[in-house]
C-alpha positions in Angstrom: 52.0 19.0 21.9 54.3 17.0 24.4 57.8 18.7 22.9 58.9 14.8 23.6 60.6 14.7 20.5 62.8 17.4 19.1 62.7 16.5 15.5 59.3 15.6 15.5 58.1 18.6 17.8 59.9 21.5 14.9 58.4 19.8 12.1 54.9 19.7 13.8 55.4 23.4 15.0 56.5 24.5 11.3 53.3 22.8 9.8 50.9 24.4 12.0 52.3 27.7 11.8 52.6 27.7 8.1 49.7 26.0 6.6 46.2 25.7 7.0 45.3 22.4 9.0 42.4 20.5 8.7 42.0 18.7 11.8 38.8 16.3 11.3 36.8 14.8 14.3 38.9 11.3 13.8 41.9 12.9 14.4 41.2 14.8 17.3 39.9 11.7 18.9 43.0 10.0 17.8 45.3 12.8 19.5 43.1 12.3 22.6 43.3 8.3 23.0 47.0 8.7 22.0 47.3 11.7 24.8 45.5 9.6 27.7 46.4 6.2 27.0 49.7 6.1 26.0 50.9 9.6 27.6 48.9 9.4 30.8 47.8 12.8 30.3 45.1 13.7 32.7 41.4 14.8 31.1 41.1 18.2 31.5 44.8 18.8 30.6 43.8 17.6 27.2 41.0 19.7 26.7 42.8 22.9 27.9 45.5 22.1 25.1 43.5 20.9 22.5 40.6 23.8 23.0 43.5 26.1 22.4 44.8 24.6 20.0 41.4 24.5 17.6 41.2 28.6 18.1 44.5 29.1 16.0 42.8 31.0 12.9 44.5 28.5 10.4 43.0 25.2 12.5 39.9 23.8 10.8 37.4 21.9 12.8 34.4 20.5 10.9 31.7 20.8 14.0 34.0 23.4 16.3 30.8 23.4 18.5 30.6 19.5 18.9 34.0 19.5 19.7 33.9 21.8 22.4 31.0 20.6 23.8 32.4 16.9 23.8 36.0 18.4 25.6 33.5 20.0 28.2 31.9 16.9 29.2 35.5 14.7 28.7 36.9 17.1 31.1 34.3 16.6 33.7 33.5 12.9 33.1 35.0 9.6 33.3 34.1 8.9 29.6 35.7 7.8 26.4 36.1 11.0 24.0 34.4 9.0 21.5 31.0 9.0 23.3 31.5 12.5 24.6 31.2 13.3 20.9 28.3 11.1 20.3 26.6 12.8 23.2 27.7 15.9 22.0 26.7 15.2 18.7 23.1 14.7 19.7 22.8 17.9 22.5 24.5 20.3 19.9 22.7 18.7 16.3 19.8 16.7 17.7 21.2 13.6 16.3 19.7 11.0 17.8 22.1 8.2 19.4 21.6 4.7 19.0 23.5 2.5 22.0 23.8 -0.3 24.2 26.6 1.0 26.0 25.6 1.6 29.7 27.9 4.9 30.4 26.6 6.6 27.3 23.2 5.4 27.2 22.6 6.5 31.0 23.7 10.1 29.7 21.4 10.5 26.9 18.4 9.9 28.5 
């Protein structure tokens, strides 16, 4: 995604055009911490990229909708991607969200 490594950046290019990807939820929030805390990449940069990247027809997302609604709310937020998909997780399948972090808890109610 960064092209920061030339090796690196061909092989990933090569898999994702010729395969079908499975990226799970895990992953993606992986790729996000990695993106933000290591790379300094703002928020909403992140999303952009990563909301494109999830519409390539061979990209598999297991909850495409609770992704996109947790990028929405990471973009506009100062929130850890990992409770924007617990939130999201509850406003897109009702799940209900058990807490006792302050942030998150403040947003579900």
């Amino acid at each position: 995604m960064l092209n920061d490594h030339e090796v690196l950046s061909d092989q990933a290019n090569k898999i994702i055009e010729d395969n079908e990807v499975l990226l799970p939820n895990e992953v993606i929030a992986e790729i996000v911490y990695v993106l933000e805390k290591v790379y300094k990449v703002k928020s909403d940069e992140i999303c952009d990229t990563l909301l494109d990247l999830i519409k390539f027809t061979n990209i598999i997302v297991d909850d495409i909708e609770v992704i996109e609604e947790a990028f929405l709310l990471f973009s506009r937020r100062r929130l850890d991607f990992v409770d924007t998909l617990l939130y999201a997780y509850r406003k897109v399948k009702g799940y209900e969200i058990y807490t006792s972090d302050k942030k998150l808890k403040n947003l579900l109610t």
